[in-house]
C-alpha positions in Angstrom: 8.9 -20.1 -12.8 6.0 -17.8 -13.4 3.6 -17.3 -10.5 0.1 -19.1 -11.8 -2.4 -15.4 -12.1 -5.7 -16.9 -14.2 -7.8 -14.2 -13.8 -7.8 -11.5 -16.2 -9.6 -8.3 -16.9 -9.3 -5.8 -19.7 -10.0 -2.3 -21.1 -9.0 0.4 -23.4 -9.3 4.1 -23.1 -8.7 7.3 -24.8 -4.9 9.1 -24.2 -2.6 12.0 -25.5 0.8 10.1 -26.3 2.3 9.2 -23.5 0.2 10.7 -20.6 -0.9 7.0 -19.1 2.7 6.2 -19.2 3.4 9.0 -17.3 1.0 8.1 -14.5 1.7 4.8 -14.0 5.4 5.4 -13.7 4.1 7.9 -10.9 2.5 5.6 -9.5 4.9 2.3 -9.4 7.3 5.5 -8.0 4.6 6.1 -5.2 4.5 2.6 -4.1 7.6 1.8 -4.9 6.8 -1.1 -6.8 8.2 -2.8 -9.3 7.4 -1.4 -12.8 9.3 -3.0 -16.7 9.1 -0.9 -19.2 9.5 -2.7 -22.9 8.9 -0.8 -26.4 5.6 -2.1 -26.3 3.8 -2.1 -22.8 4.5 -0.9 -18.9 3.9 -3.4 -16.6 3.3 -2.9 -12.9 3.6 -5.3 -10.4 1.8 -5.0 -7.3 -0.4 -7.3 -4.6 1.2 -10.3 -6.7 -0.9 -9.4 -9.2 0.4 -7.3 -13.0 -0.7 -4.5 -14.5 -0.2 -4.2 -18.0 -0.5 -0.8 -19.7 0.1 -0.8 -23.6 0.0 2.4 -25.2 -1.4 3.3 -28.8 -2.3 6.1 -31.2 -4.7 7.9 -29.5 -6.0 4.6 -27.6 -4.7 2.7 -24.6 -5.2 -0.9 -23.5 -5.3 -2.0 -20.1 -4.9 -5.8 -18.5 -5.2 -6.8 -15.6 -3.7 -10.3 -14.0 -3.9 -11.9 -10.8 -4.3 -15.1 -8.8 -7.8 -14.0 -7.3 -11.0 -12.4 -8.8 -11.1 -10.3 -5.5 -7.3 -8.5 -6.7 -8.9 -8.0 -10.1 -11.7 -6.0 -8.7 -9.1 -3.7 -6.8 -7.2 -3.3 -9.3 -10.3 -2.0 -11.5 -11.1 0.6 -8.8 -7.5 1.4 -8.6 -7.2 1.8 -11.8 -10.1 3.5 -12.9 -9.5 5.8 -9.8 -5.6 7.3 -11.3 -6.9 7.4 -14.8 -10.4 9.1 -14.5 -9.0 12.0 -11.9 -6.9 12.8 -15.2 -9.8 12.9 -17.1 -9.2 9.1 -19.2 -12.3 6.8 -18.3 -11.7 2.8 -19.1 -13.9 1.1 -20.6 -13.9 -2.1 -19.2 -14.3 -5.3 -20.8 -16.3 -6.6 -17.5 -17.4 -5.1 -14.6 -18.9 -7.1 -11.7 -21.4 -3.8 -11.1 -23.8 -3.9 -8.0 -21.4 -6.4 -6.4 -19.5 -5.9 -2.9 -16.8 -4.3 -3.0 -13.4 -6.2 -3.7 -12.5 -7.7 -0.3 -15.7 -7.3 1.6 -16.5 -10.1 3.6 -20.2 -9.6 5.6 -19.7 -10.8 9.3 -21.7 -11.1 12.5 -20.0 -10.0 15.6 -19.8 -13.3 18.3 -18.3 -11.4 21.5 -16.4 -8.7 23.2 -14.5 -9.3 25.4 -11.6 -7.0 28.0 -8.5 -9.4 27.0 -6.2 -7.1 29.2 -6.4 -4.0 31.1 -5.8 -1.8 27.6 -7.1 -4.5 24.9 -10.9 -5.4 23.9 -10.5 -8.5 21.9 -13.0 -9.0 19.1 -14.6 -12.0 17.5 -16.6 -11.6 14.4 -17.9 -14.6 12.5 -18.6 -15.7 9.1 -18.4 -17.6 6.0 -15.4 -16.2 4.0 -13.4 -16.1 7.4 -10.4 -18.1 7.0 -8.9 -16.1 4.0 -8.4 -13.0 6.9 -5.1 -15.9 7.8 -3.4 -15.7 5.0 -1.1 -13.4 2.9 -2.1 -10.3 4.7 -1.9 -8.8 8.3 -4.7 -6.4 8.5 -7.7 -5.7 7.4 -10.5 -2.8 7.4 -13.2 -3.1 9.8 -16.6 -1.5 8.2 -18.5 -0.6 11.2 -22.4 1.0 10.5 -23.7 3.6 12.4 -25.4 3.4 15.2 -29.0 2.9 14.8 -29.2 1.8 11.0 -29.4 -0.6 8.5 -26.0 -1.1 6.7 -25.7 0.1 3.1 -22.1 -1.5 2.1 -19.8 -0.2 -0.5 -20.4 -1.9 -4.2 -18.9 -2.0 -7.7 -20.3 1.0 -9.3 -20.3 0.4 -13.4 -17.6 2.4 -14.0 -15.2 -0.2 -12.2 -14.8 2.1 -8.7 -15.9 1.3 -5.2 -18.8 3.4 -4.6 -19.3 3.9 -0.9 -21.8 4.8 1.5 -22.2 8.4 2.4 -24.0 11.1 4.9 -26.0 9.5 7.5 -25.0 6.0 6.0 -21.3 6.5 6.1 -19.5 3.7 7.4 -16.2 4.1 10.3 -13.2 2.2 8.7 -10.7 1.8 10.9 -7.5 -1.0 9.9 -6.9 -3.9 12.6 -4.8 -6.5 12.7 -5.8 -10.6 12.4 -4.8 -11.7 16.0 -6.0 -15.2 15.7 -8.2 -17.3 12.7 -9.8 -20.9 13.3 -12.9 -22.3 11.2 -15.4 -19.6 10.2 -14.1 -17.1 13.0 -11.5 -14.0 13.1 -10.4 -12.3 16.5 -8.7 -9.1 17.1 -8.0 -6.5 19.7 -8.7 -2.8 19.6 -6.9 -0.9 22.0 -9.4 0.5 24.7 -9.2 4.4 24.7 -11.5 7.9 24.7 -12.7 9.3 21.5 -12.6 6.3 19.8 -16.0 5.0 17.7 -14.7 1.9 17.6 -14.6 1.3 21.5 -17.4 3.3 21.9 -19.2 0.0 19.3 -17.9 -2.6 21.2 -19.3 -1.1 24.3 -22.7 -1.2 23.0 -22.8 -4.0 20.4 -24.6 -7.1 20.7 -23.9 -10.4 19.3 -25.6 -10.8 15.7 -24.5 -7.6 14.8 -23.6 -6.9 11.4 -20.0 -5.7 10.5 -17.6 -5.7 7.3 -14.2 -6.7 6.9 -12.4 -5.9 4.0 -9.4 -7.5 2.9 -6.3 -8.7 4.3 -4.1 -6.2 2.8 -0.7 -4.2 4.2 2.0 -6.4 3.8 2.6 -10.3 5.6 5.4 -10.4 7.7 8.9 -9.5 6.5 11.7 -12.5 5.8 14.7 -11.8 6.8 17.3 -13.7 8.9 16.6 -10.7 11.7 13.8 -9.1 12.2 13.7 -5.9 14.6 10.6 -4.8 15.4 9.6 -1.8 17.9 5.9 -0.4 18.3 3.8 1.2 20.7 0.6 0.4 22.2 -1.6 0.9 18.5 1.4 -1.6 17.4 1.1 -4.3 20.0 -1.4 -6.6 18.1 0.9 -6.7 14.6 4.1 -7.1 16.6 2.5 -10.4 18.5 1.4 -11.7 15.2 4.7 -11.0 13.7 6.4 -12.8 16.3 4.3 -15.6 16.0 4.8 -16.0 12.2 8.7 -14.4 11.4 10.6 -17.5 10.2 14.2 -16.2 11.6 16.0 -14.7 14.7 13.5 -11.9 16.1 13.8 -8.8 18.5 10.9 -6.8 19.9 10.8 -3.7 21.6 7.0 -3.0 23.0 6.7 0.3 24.7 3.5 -0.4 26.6 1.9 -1.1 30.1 3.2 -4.3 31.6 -0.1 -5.8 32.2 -1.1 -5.6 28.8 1.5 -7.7 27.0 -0.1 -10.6 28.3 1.8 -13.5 27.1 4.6 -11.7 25.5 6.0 -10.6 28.9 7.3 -14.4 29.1 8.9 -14.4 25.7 12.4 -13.7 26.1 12.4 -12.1 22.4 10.3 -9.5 24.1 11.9 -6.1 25.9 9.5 -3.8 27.4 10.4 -0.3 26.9 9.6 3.3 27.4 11.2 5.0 24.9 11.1 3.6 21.4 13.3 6.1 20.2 16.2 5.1 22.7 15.8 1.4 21.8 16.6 2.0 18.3 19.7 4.0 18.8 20.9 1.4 21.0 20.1 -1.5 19.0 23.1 -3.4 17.4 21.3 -3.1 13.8 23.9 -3.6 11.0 22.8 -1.9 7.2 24.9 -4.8 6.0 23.0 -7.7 7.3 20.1 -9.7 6.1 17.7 -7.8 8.1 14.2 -6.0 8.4 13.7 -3.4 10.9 9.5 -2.6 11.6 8.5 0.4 13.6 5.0 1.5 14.3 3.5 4.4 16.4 2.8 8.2 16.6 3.5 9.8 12.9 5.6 12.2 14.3 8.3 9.3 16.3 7.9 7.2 12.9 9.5 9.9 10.7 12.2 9.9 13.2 12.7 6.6 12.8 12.7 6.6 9.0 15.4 9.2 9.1 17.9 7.7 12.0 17.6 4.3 9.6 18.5 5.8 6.2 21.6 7.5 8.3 22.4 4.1 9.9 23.0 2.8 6.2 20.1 0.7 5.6 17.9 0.9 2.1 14.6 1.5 1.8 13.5 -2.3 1.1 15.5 -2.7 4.8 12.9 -0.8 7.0 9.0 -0.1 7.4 8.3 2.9 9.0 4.6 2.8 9.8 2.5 6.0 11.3 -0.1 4.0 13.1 -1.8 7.5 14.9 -1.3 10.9 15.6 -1.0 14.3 13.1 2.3 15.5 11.9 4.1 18.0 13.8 5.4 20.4 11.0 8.5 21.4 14.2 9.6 17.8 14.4 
């Protein structure tokens, strides 16, 4: 049975034979989604949503499907985005232009508050809250500066996000959904120098206006084991994970003790201090129904994307996320 996608969107464009094929198959390859190819049409499945790409003499059409108006939307700026940088504007059948962006949700911040020694927790409120619960575990936090009236990102008529820039650009950083009730979302930012968003939380006032676009990034993985190891920056996905993953789950959290907070009484729960040692000792088998997550510095989750593939496990097996740092071209 078909998942039920009733919104729809459509466009044509001009193309050299075969040059929108090409991208698209770059891109399902990029993302490593799921792409059918019939004489007729491509078809690219992501967000639970289709793309459908169907080629013609000198003339493309485009159709878009999925279960929420909001996927449409990003899937026009998406779109629009890979075709346009290779010179092929879509002409769009409809374009919601001068709307928010896809996924914007306008909030008011309630409180902040020091949950632990390391963790501000965060609770914004507003109308279009409770879809931040579902699907998705993170989301983007629009934050404007200091000292001046938000201008938020909108659907420019071309079908792209057109955001804010200069003095009006917004900070964007992704945070994860710790908790959702009624018409409020909490989450916790990890408290540390150089960061804008600690440095708003210590001088924001309730009423103040912030954005939250999405969810997006991926729900939790199913699978009859779930492995999951992260840092501190990981902390708040892996205690949301453990809270939703439907099967047998192990974590390994290197942090400071005092900030697990409740998951330092959760016997799934080891405290580490080397994530890279946990790994190699963990009794992970490539031929199990299994999902190992790791999250932390760029550098020690490319090291964990390697020792996996050599372990056995497939690609679809493991998420290897780079939650900070810059790549060290020696590692």
């Amino acid at each position: 049975m078909f998942p039920i996608r009733p919104h729809r969107s459509t466009g044509t464009f001009s193309s050299a034979s075969g040059a929108a094929a090409a991208l698209l198959r770059a891109r399902a390859a990029e993302w490593d989604v799921e792409l059918i190819e019939t004489p007729d049409s491509l078809t690219m499945h992501v967000w639970g949503s289709e793309l459908c790409l169907i080629p013609g003499d000198g003339i493309a059409r485009i159709e878009l499907h999925a279960p929420e108006q909001r996927l449409i939307a990003i899937m026009q700026d998406s779109a629009t985005e890979l075709f346009e940088s290779h010179g092929m504007a879509i002409n769009w059948d409809n374009v919601d232009a001068g709307a928010l962006a896809p996924g914007l949700a306008l909030m008011r911040l309630v409180s902040c508050t020091r949950r632990t020694p390391g963790f501000i927790r965060i609770r914004v409120q507003g109308p279009e809250a409770e879809r931040f619960a579902h699907s998705n575990l993170h989301f983007r936090l629009l934050i404007p500066p200091q000292g001046r009236a938000p201008i938020w990102p909108r659907i420019a008529e071309n079908g792209r996000t057109r955001w804010p820039e200069g003095e009006d650009a917004l900070h964007r950083p992704v945070y994860t959904v710790a908790l959702q009730r009624e018409d409020w979302v909490e989450f916790d930012i990890f408290a540390h120098e150089g960061s804008p968003t600690c440095d708003w939380a210590g001088r924001a006032q309730a009423g103040d206006p912030v954005g939250l676009m999405g969810p997006g990034g991926g729900w939790c993985p199913e699978a009859e084991k779930l492995w999951l190891f992260g840092d501190e920056t990981a902390l708040p996905a892996i205690a949301r994970m453990l809270a939703l993953a439907p099967g047998a789950v192990r974590a390994y959290i290197r942090a400071n003790a005092e900030d697990l907070a409740e998951l330092a009484a959760d016997p799934r729960v080891t405290r580490c201090d080397n994530l890279a040692a946990a790994l190699d000792s963990a009794p992970i088998e490539a031929g199990e129904d299994l999902h190992v997550w790791f999250a932390g510095h760029v550098n020690a989750a490319r090291e964990a994307r390697r020792q996996l593939l050599a372990r056995g496990l497939n690609k679809r097996q493991f998420t290897a996320a780079a939650y900070w740092g810059q790549p060290d071209s020696r590692a």
